[in-house]
VOGU-581717 format. One line per 5 residues: number of its first residue (from 1); for each residue x, y, z of C-alpha. Coordinates in steps of 0.5 Angstrom, whole numbers. Example, Ala and Ser with C-alpha at 12.3 -4.5 7.8 and 13.67 -1.06 7.14 Angstrom:
REM residues 2
1	25/-9/16 ~ 27/-2/14;
This chain:
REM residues 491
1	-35/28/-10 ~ -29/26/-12 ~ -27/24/-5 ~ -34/20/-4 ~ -31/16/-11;
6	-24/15/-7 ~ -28/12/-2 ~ -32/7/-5 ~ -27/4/-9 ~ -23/2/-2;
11	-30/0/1 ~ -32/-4/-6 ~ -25/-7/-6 ~ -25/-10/1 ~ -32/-11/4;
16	-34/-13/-3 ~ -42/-12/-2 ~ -42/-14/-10 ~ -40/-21/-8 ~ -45/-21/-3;
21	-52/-19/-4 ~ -54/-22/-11 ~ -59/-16/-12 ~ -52/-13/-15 ~ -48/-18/-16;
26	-48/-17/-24 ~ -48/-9/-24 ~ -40/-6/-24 ~ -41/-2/-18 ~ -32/-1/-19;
31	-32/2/-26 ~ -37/5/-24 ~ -34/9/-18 ~ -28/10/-22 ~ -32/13/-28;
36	-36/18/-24 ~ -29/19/-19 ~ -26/20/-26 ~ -32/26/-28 ~ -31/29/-20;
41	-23/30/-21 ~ -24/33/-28 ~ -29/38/-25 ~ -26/39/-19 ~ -26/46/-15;
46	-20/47/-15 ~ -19/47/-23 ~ -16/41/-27 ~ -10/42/-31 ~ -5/36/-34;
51	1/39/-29 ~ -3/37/-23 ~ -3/29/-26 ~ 4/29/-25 ~ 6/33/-18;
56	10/29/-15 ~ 15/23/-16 ~ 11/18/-15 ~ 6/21/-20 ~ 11/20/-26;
61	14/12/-23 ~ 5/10/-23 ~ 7/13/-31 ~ 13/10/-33 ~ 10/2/-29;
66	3/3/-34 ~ 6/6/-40 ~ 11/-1/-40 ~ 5/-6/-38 ~ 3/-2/-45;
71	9/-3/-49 ~ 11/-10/-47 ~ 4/-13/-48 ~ 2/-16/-56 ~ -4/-13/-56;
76	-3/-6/-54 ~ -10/-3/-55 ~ -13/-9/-49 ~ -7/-8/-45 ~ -8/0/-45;
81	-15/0/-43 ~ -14/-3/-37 ~ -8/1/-35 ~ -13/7/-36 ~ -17/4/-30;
86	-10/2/-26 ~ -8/10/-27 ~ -14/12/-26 ~ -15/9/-19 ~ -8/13/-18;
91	-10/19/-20 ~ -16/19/-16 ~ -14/18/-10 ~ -9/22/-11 ~ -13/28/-12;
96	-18/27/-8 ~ -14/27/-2 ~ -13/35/-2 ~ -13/34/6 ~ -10/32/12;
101	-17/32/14 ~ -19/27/8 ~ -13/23/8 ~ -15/22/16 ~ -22/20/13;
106	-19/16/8 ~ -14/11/13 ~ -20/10/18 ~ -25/7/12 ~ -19/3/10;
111	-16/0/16 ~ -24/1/18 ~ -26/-4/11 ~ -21/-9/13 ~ -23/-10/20;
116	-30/-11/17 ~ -27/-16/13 ~ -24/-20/18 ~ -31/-21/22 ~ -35/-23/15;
121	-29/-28/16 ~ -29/-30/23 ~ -37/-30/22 ~ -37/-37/20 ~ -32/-39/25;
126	-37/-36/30 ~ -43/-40/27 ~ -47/-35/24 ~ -45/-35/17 ~ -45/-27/15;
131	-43/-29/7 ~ -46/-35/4 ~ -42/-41/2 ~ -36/-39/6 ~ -36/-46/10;
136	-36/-50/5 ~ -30/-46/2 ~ -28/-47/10 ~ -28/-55/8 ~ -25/-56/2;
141	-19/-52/4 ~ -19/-57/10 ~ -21/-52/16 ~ -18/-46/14 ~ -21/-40/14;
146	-23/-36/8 ~ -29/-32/5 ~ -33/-34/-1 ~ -32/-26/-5 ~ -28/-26/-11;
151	-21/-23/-8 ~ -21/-27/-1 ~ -24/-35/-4 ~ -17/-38/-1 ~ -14/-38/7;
156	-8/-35/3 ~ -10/-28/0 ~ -15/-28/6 ~ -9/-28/12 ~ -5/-23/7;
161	-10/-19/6 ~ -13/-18/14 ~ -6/-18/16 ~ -4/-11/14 ~ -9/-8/19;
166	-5/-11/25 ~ 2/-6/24 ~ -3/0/21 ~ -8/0/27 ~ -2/-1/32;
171	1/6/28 ~ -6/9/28 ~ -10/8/34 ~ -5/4/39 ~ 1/9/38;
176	-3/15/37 ~ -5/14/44 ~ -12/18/45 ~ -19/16/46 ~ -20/11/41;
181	-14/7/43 ~ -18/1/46 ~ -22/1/40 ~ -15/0/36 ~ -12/-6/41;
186	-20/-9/40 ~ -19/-9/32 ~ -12/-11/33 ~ -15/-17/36 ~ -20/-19/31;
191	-14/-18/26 ~ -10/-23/29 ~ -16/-28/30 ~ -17/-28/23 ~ -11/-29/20;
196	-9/-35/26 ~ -15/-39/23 ~ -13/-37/16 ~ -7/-42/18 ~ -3/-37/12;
201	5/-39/13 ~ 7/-32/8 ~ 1/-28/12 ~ 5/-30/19 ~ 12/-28/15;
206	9/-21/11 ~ 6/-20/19 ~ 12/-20/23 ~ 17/-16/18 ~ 10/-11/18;
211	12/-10/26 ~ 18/-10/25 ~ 19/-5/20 ~ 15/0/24 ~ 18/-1/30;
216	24/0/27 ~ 22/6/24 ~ 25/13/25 ~ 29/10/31 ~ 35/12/34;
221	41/6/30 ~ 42/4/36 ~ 35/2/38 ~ 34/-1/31 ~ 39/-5/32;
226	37/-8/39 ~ 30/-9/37 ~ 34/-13/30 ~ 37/-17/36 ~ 30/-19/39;
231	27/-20/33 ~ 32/-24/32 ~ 32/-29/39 ~ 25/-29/40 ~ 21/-27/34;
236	24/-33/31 ~ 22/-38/36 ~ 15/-35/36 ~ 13/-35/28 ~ 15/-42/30;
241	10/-44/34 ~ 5/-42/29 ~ 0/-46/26 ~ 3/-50/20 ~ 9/-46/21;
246	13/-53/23 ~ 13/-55/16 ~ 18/-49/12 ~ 22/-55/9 ~ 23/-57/0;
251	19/-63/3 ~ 12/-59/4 ~ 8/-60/-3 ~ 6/-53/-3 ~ 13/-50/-3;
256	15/-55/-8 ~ 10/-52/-12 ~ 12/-45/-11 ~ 19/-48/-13 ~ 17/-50/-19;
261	13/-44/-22 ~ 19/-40/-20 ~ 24/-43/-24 ~ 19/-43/-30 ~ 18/-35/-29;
266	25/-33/-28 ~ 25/-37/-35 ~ 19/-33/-38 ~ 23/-27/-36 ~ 30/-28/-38;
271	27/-32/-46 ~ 25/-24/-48 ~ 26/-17/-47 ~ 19/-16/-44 ~ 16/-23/-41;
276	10/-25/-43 ~ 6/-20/-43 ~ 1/-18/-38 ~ -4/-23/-34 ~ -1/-29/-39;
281	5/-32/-36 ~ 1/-38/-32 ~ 5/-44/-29 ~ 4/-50/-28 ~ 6/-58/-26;
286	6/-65/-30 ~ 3/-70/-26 ~ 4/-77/-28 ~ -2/-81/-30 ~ -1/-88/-29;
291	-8/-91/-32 ~ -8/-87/-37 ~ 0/-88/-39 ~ -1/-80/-40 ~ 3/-74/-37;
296	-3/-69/-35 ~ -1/-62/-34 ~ -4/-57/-28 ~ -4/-50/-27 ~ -2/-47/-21;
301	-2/-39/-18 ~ 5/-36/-18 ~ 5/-35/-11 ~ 8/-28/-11 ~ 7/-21/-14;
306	14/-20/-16 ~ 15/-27/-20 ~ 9/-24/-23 ~ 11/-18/-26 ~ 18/-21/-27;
311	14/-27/-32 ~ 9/-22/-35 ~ 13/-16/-37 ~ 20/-18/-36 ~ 26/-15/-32;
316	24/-7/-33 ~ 17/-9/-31 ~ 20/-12/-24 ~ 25/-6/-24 ~ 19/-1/-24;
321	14/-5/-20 ~ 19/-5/-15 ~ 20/2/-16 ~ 14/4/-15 ~ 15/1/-6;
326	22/5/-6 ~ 18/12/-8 ~ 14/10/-3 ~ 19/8/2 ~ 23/15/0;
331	17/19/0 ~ 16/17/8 ~ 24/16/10 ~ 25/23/7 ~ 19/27/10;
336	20/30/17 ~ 15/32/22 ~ 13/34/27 ~ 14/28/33 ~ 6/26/35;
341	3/30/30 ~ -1/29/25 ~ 3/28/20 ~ 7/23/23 ~ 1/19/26;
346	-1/19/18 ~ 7/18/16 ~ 8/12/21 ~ 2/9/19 ~ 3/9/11;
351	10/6/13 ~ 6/0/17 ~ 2/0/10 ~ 7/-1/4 ~ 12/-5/8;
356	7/-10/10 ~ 5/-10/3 ~ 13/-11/0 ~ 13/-17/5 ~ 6/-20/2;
361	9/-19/-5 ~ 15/-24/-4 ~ 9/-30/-3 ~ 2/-28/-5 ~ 0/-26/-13;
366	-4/-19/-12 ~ -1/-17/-19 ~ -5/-11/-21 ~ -9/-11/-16 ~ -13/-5/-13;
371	-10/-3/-7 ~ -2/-3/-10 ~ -5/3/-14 ~ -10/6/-9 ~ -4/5/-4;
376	1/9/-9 ~ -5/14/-9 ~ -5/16/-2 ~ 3/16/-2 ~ 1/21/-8;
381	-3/25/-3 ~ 1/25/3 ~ 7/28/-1 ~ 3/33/-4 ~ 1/36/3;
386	8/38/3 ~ 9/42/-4 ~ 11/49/-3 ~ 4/51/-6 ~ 0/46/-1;
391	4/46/6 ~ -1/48/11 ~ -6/50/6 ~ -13/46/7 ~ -18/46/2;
396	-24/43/7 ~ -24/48/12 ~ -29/46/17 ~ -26/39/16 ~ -19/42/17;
401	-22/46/25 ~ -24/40/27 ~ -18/35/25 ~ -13/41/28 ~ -16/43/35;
406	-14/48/39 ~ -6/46/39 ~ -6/46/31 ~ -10/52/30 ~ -5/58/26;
411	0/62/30 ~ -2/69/29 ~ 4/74/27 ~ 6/79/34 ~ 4/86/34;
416	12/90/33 ~ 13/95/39 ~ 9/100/35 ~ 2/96/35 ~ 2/96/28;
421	2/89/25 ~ 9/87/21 ~ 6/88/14 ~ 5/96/15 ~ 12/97/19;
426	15/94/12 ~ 12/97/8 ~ 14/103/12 ~ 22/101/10 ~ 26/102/4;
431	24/97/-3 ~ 31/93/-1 ~ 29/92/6 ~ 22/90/5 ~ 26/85/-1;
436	31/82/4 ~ 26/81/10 ~ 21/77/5 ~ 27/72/3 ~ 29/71/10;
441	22/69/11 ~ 20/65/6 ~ 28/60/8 ~ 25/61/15 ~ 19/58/13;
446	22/52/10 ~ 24/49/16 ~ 17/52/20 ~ 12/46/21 ~ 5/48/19;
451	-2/46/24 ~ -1/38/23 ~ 6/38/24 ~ 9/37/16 ~ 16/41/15;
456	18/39/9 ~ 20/33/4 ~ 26/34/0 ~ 24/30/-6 ~ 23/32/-12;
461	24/28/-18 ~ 26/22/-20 ~ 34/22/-22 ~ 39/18/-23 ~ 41/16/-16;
466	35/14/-16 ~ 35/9/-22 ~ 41/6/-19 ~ 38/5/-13 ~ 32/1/-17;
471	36/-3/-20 ~ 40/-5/-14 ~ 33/-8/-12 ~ 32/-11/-17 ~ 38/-15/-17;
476	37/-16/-9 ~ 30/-19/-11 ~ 32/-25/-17 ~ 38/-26/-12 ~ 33/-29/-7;
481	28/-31/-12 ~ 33/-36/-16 ~ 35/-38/-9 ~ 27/-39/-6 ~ 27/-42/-13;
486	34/-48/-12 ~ 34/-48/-5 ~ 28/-46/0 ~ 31/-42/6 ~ 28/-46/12;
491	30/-42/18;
């Protein structure tokens, strides 16, 4: 049940049928996923215990990120019960994918949702309207596409949130290979659709560093440096011809608008210790009302998630927001599997997922949006398959025989010379031997695959070296916003 509430909540947050059909526009059908998954997890078979919640290290940056949105919110009851639905989604997720089989199930409903997304967008386009009032959105943001639902009522949260499928299904289907490898280049070809008709200059940029990181990913140096180069002399030349993509300049009002609310959120983080609190920094411009000799102020997005955090909860909430996508890119850096297996198709796919996003959160506000914490659950659940306790383990065996195949299947331990199994001939040998030949084979198995090609993940706590790291980032990221904010980079 409780993977049946993971599922949901993906499923609820991108399609959005609560948005759609009126019969239940007015029920709460997240909260009430999440309470149910909540129930599900807590009476799970496996057992429930405090000492799951906090596993791996992604478990504990989720922790410290909620528990500073807490304390740097003036209203400390308000800001706590909707950090328990941000942890909540986390914990979730994390816990319900107790598989490799669920997590396959789980990518193919988020990048299957996403696809469902873009052709409810596309539909108006086509002249059959699937969502209601999604072409008078479409006219009053001078043709370009959008969809009437609460999170995609704009062309730029729309592109940015369709254009994450083009890098995962890429890793998913196309460099996987197999039978669904075609389906995989159809969805691709919807994606990229969508989000051209979007005509979204950061959804084109988020797109093109998501393809850059994943083909760089795992690579030899020297690949990763012509592959660099090329990105460099063509990819360039080719995000230039995009729509709108001709108007990157201080002279385009849009980014003069950015410009402005960036430099009042770097202000709102450098006036206190903890920024304005959580969801109440809101920018603005001053427009000069010449008949009414008035100056009259009008409220604008933020337009990116770390401006966002930096404004709201100050320099620690950047560094953890941040902190949380560096656990995750670790988490897949570090993780060795087998090349085209299962876990590498998951591992490479995950990585397409989270550096799409990083490159999102530059110029698009989805602070404290779902998907950032149903994202960090399943970086959560991809780094617990690899625990000692967990490795080549599967709890859902009739799922895992269909997921592994006949190659994936066990390795069946040799018979000795005698015709006796292993276990009988050591308990035949001296307590000292039997000791000694366990030893070697629990080192040995460390570094020896299981069925889906997980070896190992040398990661087990957040220390020191790893704050040191966040900080860095954090440093790295208000260098470039005070930059964006003075000097708008054009390329």
């Amino acid at each position: 049940m409780d993977f049946i509430c993971a599922c949901l909540l993906v499923f609820f947050w991108y399609v959005r049928p609560q948005d759609i059909f009126s019969v239940i526009g007015g029920v709460s059908v997240v909260k009430y996923a999440m309470y149910v998954g909540i129930i599900a997890t807590v009476r799970r078979a496996g057992g429930f215990s405090r000492a799951i919640l906090w596993a791996v290290p992604m478990d504990w940056l989720i922790t410290a990120y909620c528990l500073w949105i807490i304390y740097a919110t003036a209203d400390h009851t308000a800001a706590f019960k909707e950090v328990f639905t941000y942890f909540s989604f986390h914990m979730v997720t994390a816990l319900a994918l107790n598989s490799w089989a669920k997590i396959e199930k789980y990518l193919n409903l988020w990048l299957g949702c996403l696809a469902v997304l873009a052709l409810l967008a596309v539909s108006t386009h086509w002249d059959f309207e699937l969502v209601a009032g999604s072409a008078e959105l479409i006219r009053d943001f001078h043709d370009r596409l959008t969809l009437n639902t609460w999170v995609f009522r704009n062309p730029n949260a729309l592109g940015h949130g369709v254009v994450t499928l083009i890098p995962a299904a890429i890793a998913w289907w196309v460099m996987a290979g197999g039978k669904n490898k075609m389906l995989g280049i159809a969805l691709i070809a919807l994606a990229v659709h969508c989000v051209l008709l979007t005509e979204s200059k950061g959804a084109f940029l988020a797109g093109a560093g998501g393809l850059t990181m994943l083909f760089l990913f795992k690579r030899p140096v020297w690949l990763q440096l012509v592959l660099l180069a090329l990105v460099y002399a063509v990819g360039l030349a080719a995000l230039k011809s995009l729509p709108r993509m001709d108007t990157m300049s201080k002279d385009d009002e849009g980014i003069q608008g950015r410009m402005i609310v960036w430099q009042q959120g770097k202000f709102s983080m450098e006036s206190t210790v903890t920024g304005a609190g959580l969801k109440t920094f809101q920018g603005y411009v001053s427009v000069r009302n010449g008949k009414l000799h008035r100056t009259v102020y009008i409220q604008i997005a933020t337009h990116g998630s770390y401006v966002r955090h930096g404004a709201d909860l100050g320099y620690m909430g950047l560094l953890l927001f941040a902190g949380v996508f560096y656990g995750g890119v670790r988490v897949l850096l570090v993780a060795q599997s087998v090349p085209d297996s299962e876990a590498m198709r998951v591992q490479r796919t995950l990585y397409a997922l989270i550096a799409t996003t990083v490159f999102s959160s530059w110029v698009v506000d989805r602070a404290y949006h779902m998907d950032f914490f149903l994202l960090s659950g399943l970086m959560s659940a991809f780094h617990r398959r690899f625990l000692p306790g967990n490795k080549g383990r599967e709890e859902d065996s009739g799922e895992t025989e269909a997921l592994a195949g006949p190659e994936s299947k066990p390795l069946l331990l040799p018979a000795t010379a005698g015709g006796a199994p292993p276990d009988e001939k050591r308990s035949e040998m001296p307590a000292g031997t039997r000791r000694q030949d366990t030893e070697n084979e629990e080192v040995a198995d460390e570094d020896t695959p299981d069925q889906f090609g997980a070896i190992k993940l040398n990661w087990s706590r957040v220390g020191l070296v790893d704050m040191m790291i966040m900080y860095v980032i954090m440093e790295v990221l208000i260098y470039f916003w005070e930059l964006f904010s003075t000097d708008f980079v054009v390329f």
